[in-house]
ZADOBA-627067 format. One line per 4 residues: number of its first residue (from 1); their letters; for each residue x, y, z of N, C-alpha, C, CB. Coordinates in steps of 0.1 Angstrom, whole numbers. Glycine has a CB too. Example, Ala and Ser with C-alpha at 12.3 -4.5 7.8 and 13.67 -1.06 7.14 Angstrom:
<recs>
1	as	132,-57,78,123,-45,78,132,-33,78,113,-45,90 | 128,-22,71,137,-11,71,129,0,79,141,-6,57
</recs>
This chain:
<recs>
1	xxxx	-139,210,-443,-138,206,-429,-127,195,-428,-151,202,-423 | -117,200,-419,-105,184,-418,-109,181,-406,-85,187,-417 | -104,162,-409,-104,159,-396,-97,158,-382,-105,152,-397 | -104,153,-373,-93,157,-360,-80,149,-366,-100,151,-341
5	xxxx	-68,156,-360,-59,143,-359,-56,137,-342,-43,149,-366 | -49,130,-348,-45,120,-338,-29,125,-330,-45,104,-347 | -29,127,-315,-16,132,-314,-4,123,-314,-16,137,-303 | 2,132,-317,16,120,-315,21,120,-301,31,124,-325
9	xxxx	26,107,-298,28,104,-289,44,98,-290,17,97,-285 | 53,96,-275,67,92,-272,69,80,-283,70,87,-255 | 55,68,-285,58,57,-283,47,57,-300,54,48,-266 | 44,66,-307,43,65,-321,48,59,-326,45,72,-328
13	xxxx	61,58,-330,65,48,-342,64,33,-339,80,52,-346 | 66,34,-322,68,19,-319,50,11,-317,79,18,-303 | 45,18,-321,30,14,-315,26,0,-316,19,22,-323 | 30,-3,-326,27,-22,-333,35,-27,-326,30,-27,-352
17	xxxx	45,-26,-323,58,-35,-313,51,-31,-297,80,-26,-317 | 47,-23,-300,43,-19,-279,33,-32,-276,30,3,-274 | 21,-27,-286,11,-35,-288,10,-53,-288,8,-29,-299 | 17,-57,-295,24,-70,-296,29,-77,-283,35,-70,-304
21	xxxx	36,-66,-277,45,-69,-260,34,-73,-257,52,-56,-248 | 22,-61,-252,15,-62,-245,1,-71,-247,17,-52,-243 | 3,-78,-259,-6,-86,-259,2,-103,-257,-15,-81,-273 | 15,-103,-256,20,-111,-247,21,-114,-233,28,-110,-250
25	xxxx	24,-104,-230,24,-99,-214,8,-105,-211,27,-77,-212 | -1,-99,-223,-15,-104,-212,-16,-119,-216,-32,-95,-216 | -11,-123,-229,-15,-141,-227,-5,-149,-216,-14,-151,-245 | 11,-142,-213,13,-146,-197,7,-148,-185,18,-139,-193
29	xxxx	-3,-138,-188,-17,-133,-173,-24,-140,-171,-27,-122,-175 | -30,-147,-188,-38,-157,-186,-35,-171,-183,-45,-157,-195 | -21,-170,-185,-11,-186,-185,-12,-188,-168,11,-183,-191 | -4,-181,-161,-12,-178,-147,-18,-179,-147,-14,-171,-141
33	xxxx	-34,-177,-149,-45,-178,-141,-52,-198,-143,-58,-161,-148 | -47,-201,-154,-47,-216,-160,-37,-223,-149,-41,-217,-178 | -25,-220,-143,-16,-221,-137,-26,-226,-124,-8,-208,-138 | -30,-211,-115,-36,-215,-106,-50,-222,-105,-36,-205,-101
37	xxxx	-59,-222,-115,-66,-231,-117,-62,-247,-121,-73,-226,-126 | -52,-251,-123,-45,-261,-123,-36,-267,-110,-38,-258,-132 | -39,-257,-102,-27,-261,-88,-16,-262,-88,-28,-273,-82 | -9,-257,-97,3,-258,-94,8,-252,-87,9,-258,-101
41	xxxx	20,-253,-90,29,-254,-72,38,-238,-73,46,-273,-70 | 35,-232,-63,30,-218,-57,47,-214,-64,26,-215,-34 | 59,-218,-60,71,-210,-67,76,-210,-82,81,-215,-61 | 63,-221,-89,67,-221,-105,55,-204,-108,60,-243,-117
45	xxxx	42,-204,-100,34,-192,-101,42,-181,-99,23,-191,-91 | 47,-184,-86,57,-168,-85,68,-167,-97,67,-168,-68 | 74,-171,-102,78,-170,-113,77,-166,-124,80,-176,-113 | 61,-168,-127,58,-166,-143,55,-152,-137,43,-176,-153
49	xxxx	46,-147,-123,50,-131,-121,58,-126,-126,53,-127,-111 | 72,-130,-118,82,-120,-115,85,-116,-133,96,-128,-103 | 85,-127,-145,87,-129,-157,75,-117,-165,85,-145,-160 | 68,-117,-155,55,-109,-160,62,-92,-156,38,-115,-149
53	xxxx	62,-91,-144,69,-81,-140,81,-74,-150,74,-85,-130 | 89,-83,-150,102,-77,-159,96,-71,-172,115,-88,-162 | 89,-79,-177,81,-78,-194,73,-62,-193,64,-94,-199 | 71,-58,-182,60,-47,-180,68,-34,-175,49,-52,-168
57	xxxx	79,-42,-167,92,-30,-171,96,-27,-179,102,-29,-168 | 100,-36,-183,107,-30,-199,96,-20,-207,110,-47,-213 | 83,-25,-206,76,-16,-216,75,-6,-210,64,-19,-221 | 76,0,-196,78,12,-189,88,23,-194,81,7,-175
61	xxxx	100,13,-195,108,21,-197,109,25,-211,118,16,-191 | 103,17,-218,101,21,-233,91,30,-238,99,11,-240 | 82,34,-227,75,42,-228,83,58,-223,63,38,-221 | 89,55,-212,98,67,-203,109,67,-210,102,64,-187
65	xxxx	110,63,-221,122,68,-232,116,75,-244,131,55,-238 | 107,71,-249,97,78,-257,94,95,-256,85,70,-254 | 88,95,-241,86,103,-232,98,114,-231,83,95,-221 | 107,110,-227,120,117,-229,124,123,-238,127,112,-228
69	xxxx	122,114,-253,130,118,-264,118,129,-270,134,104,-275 | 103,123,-270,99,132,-279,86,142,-270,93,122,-291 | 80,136,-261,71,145,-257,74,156,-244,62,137,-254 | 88,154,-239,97,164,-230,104,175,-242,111,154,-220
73	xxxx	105,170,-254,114,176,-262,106,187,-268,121,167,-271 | 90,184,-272,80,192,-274,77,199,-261,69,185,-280 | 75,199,-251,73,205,-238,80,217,-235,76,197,-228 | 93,210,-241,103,223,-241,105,233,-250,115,220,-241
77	xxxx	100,230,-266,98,237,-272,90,249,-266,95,231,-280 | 79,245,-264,65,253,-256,64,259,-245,55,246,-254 | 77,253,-235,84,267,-227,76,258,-212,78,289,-234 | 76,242,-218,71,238,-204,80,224,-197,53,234,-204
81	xxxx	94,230,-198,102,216,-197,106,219,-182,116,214,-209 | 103,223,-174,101,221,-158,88,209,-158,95,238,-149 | 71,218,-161,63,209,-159,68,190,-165,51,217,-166 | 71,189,-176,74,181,-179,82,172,-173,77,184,-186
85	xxxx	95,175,-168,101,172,-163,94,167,-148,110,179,-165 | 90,173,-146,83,168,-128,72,155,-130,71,184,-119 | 64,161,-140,56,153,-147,61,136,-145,57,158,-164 | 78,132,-155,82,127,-158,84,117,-141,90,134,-168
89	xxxx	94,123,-130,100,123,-123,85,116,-116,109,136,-121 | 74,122,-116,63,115,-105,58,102,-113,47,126,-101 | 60,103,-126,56,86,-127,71,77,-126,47,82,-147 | 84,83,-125,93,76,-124,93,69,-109,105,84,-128
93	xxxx	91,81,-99,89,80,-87,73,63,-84,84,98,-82 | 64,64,-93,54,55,-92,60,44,-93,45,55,-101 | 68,40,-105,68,30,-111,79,22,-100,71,32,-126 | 89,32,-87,100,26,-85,94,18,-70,113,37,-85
97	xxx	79,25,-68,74,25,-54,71,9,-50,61,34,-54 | 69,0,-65,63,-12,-66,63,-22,-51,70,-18,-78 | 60,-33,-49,65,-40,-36,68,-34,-24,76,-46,-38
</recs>
């Protein structure tokens, strides 16, 4: 009996580097929330956002490059690189909707 595997995914190889971001990105989150429990002053808050923001793009797009290179490229193998592609295009469409 084998075991299940695990799929591969766009963002496989980078998984420990994704992971790392995003466990920066969240001690940012909490820097903010110390921030506003501290009172400080509302345009140094909006800031560590907007810093928060960009960090979360980037990993977006490093996921939607991933996405591109490897799991559109298998899609297409399999004769589903329309679905894919639309797929792709409605979280591109999400991510641009922000504000």
């Amino acid at each position: 009996m084998t075991a299940p595997t695990t799929p591969t995914r766009g963002y496989t190889a980078s998984k420990d580097q994704l992971l790392a971001r995003l466990r920066r990105i969240e001690g940012q989150v909490r820097g903010i929330e110390k921030m506003v429990d501290d009172d400080r002053y509302c345009i140094d808050v909006l800031t560590q956002i907007s810093a928060i923001q960009a960090a979360l793009d980037k990993v977006a797009l490093g996921l939607l490059d991933g996405h591109a290179r490897h799991c559109m490229h298998e899609g297409a193998a399999e004769g589903r690189a329309d679905e894919m592609a639309g797929e792709m295009m409605a979280a591109v469409g999400r991510l641009m909707k922000r504000g």
